[in-house]
C-alpha positions as CSV (number, residue, x, y, z in Angstrom):
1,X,-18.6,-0.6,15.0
2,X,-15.4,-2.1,14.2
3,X,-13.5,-2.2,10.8
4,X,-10.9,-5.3,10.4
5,X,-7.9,-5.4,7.0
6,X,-6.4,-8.2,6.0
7,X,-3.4,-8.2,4.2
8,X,-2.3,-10.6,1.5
9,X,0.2,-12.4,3.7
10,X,-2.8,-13.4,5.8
11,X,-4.7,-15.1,3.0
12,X,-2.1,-16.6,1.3
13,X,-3.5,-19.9,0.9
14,X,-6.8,-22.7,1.9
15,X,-4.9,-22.0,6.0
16,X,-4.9,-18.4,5.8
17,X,-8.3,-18.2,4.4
18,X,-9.6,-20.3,7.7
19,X,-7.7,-18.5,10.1
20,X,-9.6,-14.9,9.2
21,X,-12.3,-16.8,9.5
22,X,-11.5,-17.8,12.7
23,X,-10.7,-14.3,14.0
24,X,-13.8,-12.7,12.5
25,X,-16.2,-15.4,14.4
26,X,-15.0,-14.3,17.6
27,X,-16.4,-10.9,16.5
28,X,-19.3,-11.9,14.4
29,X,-22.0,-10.3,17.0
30,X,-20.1,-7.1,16.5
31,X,-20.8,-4.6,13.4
32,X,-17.9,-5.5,11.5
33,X,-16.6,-4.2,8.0
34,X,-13.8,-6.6,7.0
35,X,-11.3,-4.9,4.4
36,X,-9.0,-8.0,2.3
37,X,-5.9,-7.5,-0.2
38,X,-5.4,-9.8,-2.6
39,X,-4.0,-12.8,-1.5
40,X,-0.2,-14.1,-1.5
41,X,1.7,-12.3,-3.9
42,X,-1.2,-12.0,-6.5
43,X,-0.7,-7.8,-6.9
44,X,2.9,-8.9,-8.0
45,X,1.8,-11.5,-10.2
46,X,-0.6,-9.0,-12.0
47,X,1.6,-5.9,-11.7
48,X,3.9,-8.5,-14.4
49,X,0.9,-9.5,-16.5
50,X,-0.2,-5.7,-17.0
51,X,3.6,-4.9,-17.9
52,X,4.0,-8.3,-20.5
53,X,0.3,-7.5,-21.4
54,X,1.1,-3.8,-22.1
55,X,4.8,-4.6,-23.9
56,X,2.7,-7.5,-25.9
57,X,5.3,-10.1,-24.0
58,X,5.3,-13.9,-25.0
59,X,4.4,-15.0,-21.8
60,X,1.3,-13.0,-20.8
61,X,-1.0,-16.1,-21.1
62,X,1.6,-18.3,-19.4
63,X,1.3,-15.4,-16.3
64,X,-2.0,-15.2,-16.5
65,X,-2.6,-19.0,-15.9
66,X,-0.5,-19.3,-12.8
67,X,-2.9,-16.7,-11.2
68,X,-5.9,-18.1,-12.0
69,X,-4.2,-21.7,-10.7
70,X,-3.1,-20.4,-8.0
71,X,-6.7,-19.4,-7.0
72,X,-8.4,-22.3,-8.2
73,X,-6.3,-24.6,-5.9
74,X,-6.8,-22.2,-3.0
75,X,-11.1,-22.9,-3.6
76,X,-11.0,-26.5,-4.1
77,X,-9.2,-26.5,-0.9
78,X,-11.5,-24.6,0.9
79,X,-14.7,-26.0,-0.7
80,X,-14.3,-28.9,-2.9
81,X,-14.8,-29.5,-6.5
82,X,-18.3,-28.1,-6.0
83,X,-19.6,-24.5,-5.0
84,X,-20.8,-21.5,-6.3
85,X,-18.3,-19.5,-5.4
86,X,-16.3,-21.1,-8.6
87,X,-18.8,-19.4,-11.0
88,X,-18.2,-15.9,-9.5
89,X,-14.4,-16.6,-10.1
90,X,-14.7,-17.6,-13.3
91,X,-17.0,-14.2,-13.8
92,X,-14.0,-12.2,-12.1
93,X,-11.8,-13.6,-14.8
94,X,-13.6,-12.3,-17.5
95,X,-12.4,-8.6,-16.9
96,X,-9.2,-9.8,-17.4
97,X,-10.1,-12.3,-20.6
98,X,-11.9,-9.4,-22.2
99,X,-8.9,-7.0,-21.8
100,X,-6.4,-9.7,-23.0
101,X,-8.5,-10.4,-26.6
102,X,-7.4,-7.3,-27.7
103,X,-4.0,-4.9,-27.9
104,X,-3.4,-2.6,-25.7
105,X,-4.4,1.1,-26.8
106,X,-4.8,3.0,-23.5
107,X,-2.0,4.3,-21.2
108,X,0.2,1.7,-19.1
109,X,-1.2,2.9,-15.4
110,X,-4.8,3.1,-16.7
111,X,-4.4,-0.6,-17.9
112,X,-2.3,-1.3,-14.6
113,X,-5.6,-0.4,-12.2
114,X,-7.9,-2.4,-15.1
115,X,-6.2,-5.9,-14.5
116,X,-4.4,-5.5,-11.2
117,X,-7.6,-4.6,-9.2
118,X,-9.1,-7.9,-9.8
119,X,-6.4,-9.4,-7.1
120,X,-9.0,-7.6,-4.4
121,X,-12.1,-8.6,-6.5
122,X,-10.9,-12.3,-6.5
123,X,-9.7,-12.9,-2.8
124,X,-12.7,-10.7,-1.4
125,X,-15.3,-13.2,-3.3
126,X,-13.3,-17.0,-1.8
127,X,-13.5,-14.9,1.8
128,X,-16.8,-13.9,1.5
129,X,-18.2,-17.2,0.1
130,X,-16.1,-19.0,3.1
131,X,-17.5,-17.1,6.2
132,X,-20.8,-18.4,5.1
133,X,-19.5,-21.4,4.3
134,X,-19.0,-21.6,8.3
135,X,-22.3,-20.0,9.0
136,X,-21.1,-16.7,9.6
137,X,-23.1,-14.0,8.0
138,X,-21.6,-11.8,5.4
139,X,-22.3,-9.6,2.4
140,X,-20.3,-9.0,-0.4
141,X,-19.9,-5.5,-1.4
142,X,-17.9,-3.6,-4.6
143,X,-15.9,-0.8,-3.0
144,X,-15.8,0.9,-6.7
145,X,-18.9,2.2,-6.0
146,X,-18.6,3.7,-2.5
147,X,-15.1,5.0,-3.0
148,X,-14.7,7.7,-5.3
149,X,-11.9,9.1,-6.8
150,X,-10.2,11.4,-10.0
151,X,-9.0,9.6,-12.9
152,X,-5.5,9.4,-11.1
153,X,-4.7,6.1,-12.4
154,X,-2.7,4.0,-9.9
155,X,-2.8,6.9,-7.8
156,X,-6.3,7.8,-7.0
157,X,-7.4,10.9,-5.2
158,X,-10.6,10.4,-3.1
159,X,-13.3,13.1,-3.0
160,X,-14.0,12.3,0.6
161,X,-17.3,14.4,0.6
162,X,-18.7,12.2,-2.2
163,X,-16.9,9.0,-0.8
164,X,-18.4,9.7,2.9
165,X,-22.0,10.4,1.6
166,X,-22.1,7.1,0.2
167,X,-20.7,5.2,3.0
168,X,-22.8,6.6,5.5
169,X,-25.9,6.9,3.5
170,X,-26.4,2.8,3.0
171,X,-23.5,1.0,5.2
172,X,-25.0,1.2,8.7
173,X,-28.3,-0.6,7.1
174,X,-26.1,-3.2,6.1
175,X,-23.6,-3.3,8.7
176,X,-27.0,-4.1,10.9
177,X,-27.8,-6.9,9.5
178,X,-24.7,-8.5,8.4
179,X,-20.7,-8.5,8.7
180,X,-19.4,-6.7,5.4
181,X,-16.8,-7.9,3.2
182,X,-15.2,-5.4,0.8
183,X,-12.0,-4.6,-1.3
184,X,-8.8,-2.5,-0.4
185,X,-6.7,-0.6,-2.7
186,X,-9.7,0.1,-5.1
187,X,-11.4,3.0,-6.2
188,X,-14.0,4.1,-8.8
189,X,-14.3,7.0,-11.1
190,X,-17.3,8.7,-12.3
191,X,-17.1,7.0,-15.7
192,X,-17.3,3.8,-13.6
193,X,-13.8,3.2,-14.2
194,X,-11.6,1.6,-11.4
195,X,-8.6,2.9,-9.9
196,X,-6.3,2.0,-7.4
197,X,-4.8,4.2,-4.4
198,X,-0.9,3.5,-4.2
199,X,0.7,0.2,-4.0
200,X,-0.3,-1.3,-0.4
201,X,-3.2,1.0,-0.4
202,X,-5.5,-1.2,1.5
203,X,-4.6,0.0,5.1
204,X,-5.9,3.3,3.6
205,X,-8.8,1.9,2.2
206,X,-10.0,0.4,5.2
207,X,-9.2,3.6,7.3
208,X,-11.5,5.6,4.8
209,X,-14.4,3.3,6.2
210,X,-13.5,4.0,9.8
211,X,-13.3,7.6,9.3
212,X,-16.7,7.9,7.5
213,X,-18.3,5.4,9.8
214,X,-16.9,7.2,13.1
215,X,-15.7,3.1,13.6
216,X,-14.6,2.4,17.5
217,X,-11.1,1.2,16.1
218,X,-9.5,0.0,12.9
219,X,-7.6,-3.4,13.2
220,X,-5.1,-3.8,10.6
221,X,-3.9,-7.7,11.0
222,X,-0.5,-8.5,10.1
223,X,2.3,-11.2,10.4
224,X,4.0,-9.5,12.8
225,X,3.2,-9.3,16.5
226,X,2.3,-5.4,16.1
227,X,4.8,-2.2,14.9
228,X,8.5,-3.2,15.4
229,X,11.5,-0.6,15.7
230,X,12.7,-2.3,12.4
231,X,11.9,-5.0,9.8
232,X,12.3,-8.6,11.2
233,X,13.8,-10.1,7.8
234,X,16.7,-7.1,8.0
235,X,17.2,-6.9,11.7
236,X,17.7,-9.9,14.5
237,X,17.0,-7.9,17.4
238,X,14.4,-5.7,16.6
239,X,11.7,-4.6,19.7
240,X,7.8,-4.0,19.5
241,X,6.3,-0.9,20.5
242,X,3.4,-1.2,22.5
243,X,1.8,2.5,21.4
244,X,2.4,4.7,19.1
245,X,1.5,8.8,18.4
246,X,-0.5,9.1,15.5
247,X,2.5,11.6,14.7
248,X,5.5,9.4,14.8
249,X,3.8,6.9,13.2
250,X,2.8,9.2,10.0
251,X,7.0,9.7,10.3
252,X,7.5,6.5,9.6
253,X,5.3,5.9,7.5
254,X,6.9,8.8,5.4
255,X,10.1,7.6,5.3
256,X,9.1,4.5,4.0
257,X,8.0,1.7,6.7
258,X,6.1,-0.5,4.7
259,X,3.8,-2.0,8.0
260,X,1.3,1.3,7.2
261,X,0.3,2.9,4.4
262,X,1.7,6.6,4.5
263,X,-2.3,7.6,4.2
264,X,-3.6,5.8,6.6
265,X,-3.1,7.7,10.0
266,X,-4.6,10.7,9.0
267,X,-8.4,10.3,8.5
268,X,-7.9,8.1,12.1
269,X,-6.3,11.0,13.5
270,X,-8.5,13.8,12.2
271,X,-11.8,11.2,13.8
272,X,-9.7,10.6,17.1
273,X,-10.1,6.7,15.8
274,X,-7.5,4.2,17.2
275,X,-5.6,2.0,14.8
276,X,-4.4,-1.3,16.5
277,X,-1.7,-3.4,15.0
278,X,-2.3,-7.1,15.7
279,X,-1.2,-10.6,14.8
280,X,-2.8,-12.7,12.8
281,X,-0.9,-15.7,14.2
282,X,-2.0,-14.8,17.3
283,X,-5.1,-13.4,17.4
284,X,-4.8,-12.7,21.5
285,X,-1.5,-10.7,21.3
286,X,-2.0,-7.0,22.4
287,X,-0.4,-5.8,19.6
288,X,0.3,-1.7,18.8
289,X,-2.0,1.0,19.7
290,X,-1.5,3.9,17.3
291,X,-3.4,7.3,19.4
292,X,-3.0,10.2,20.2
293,X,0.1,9.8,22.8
294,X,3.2,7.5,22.6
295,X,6.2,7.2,24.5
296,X,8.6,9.7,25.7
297,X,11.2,8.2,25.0
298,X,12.8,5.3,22.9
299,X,15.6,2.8,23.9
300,X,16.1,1.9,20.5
301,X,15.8,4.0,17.0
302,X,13.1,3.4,14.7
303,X,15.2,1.9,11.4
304,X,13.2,2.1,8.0
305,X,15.3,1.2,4.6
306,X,13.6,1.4,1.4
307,X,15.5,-0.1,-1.4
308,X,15.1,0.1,-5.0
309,X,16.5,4.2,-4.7
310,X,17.6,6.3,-7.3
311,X,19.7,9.7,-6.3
312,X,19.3,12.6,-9.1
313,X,21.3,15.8,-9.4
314,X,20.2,18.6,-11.6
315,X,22.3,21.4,-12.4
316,X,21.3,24.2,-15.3
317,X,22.6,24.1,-18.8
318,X,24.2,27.5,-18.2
319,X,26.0,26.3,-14.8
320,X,24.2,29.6,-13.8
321,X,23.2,29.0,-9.7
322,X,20.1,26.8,-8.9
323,X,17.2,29.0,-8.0
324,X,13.7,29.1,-6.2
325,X,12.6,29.6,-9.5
326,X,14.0,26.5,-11.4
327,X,13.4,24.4,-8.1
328,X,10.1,25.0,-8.7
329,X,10.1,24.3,-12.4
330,X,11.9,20.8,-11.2
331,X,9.3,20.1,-8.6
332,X,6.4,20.7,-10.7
333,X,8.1,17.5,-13.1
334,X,7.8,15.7,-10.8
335,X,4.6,16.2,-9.4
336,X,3.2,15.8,-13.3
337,X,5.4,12.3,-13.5
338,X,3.4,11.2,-10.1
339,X,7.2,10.8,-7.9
340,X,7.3,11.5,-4.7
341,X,10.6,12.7,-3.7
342,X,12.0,11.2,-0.5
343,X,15.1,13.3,0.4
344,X,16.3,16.6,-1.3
345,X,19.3,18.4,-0.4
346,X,20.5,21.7,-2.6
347,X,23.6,23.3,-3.3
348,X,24.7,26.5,-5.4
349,X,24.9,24.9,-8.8
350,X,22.9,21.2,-8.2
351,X,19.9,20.0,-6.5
352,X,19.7,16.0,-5.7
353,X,16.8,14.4,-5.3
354,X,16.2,10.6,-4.2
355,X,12.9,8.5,-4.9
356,X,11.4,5.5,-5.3
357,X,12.3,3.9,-9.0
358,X,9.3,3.2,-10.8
359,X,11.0,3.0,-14.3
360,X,7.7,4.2,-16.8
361,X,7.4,7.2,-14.5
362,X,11.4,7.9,-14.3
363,X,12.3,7.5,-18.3
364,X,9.3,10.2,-18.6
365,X,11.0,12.1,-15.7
366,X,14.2,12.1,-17.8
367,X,12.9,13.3,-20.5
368,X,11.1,16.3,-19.4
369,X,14.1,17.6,-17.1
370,X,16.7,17.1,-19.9
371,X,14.5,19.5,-21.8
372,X,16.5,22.3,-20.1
373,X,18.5,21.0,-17.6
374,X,21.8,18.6,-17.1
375,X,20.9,15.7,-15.2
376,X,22.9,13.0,-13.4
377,X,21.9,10.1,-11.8
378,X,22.6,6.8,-9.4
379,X,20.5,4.0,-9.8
380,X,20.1,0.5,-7.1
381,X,20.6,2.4,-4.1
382,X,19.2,2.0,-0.6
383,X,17.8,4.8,1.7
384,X,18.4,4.2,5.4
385,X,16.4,6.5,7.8
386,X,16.8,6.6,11.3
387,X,15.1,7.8,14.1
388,X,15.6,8.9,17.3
389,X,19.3,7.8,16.6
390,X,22.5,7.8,18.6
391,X,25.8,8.9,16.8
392,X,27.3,5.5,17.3
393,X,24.1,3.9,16.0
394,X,24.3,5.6,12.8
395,X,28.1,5.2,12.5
396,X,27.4,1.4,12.8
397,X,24.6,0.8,10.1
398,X,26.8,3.2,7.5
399,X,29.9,0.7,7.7
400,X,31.4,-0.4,5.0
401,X,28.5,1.1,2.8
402,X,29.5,3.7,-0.2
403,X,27.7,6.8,1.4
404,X,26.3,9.2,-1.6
405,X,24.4,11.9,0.2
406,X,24.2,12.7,3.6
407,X,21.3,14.2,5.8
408,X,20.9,15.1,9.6
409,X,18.3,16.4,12.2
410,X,18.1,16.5,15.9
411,X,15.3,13.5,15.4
412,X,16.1,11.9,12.0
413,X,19.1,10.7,10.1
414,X,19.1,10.0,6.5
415,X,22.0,8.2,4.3
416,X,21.7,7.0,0.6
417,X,24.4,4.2,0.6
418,X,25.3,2.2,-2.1
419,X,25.8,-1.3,-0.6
């Protein structure tokens, strides 16, 4: 049993749509659970609707037209001006036309997962309606009601025992009889609710299905030829790895490499399940084998920079010293404002902090530390992390880059630069 994810890249438009279908007919006599993001740029699109929708913008109908265009021209690509699949897009719509009659009363992430989940909802029903198209077999099949999570909105945390009973209990029927289409990122509460798992989320999705399916292998196909030392659009000389250790692979995914979602490797490690790393441009390419060993050594250091960074210091009110227990009264702030700190370094009076800016979360993050402490802050920074790093390596990517807070380990080399 197989399970294949898509990303949005590799259903972009009418081409992209073909090409998956492509790959999954040269597996059609497998059992295979396909696993599809929204296509192109469409979480993007929607993550600005919910915010214009949310702030009762100008331009929220003006938004919310180029996304339904953009999907309409995708299906009268594919199929014409005739098909049924246009009725279930116009039904898919609806969600959002009912939410966008009225204002906005509920909190900004709970509307986030209402309108932005329909990206998955959407692309899942044109892929589904074009394998048959092309007389491959495939059902359709709402993953709100086989994944189940808390009301963590945009953040969903999956009761696995409750998730994993439903899988099993009615997948393998279907898997039997037909390939199985479904949605990543998305989740469903017990008030029937949806949620979504964390921006990118569908790598994670898909590897929940493996996991609770004892899968032979999750394929997660991308538009790179596998896992690369470093982003292609940053780097010019960047090399693939060929295999990977489920351990330094949830590494990098932790310090930010975008390629996996950082809760992917886990339930595939826990299972013993390989996760392969392939091309959709070329669908015969080996790829990257995540497992259970990986090199020994590497020639070049892994590079991961994750823009967008903010650097915080706290210090007390008093100028009193920073203790275990006020680090613990900062940590828990953070946890309740749902931010994930990527670097912290302490001294006798401060402790800094950097993290991933999302601005709702960090204004409420302000407000709750300057409740009782000083606070400080550096906005539009970059975080570069390296690993497996040379001295002369690291000297070379810090040049002529402002270097705010330093951090070093025998493996892994941290610098938040301003640029």
């Amino acid at each position: 049993m197989l399970v294949f994810k898509f990303g949005g890249a590799s259903v972009k438009d009418a081409a992209g749509v073909a090409n998956l279908a492509a790959i999954v007919k040269r597996y059609q006599d497998e059992q295979l659970l396909i696993v599809v993001s929204a296509m192109g740029k469409t979480t993007n699109a929607l993550e600005e609707l919910a915010k214009a929708y949310f702030d009762q913008a100008d331009n929220v109908h003006e938004l919310y037209d180029g996304i339904k265009n953009y999907h309409y021209q995708i299906v009268h690509e594919l199929f014409g001006d005739q098909h049924p699949v246009f009725d279930e897009i116009n039904n898919t719509f609806v969600e959002i036309d009912w939410m966008l009659e009225d204002e906005p009363v509920d909190t900004y992430d709970f509307i986030y997962d209402q309108l932005v989940s329909v990206g998955e909802l959407l692309s899942t029903r044109i892929v589904n309606a074009y394998l048959a198209h092309t007389g491959i077999t495939s059902r359709w099949l709402d993953v709100r009601g086989y994944i189940h999570t808390d009301n963590t909105y945009r953040e969903g945390v999956v009761d696995w025992d409750k998730t994993c009973i439903s899988i099993q209990s009615e997948l393998p029927a279907m898997l039997s009889k037909s390939i199985v289409v479904t949605q990543g990122f998305l989740g469903g509460t017990s008030e029937n609710f949806t949620t979504t798992l964390g921006r990118e989320g569908s790598d994670y999705t898909a590897s929940i299905f493996a996991a609770c399916l004892n899968a032979t292998s999750l394929t997660t196909w991308k538009d790179v030829p596998g896992i690369l030392n470093a982003d292609p659009k940053l780097f010019n000389d960047t090399v693939k790895f060929d295999r990977l250790s489920y351990t330094e692979a949830i590494e990098m995914t932790y310090y930010g490499a975008t390629v996996i979602h950082p809760k992917t490797i886990k339930p595939l490690q826990n299972a013993g399940i390989p996760l392969l790393v392939r091309s959709f441009n070329e669908p015969d390419a080996p790829g990257t084998v995540i497992s259970e060993s990986g090199p020994d050594a590497f020639e070049k250091p892994i590079i991961i920079i994750k823009p967008r960074q903010v650097l915080l210091s706290v210090s007390a009110k008093d100028h009193s010293f920073i203790t275990e227990h006020q680090l613990s009264a900062v940590y828990q702030l953070f946890a309740n404002n749902q931010i994930k700190v990527s670097v912290m370094q302490t001294s006798a009076l401060s402790l800094s902090v950097c993290f991933d800016l999302v601005p709702e979360r960090f204004e409420r993050l302000l407000t709750d530390l300057r409740a009782n402490f000083n606070v400080k802050y550096n906005d539009d920074l970059s975080l570069i992390t390296l690993r497996h790093y040379k001295a002369e390596e690291l000297q070379q990517l810090a040049q002529g880059k402002q270097i705010l807070l330093e951090q070093l380990s025998r493996n892994t080399a941290q610098l938040v630069v301003k640029a």
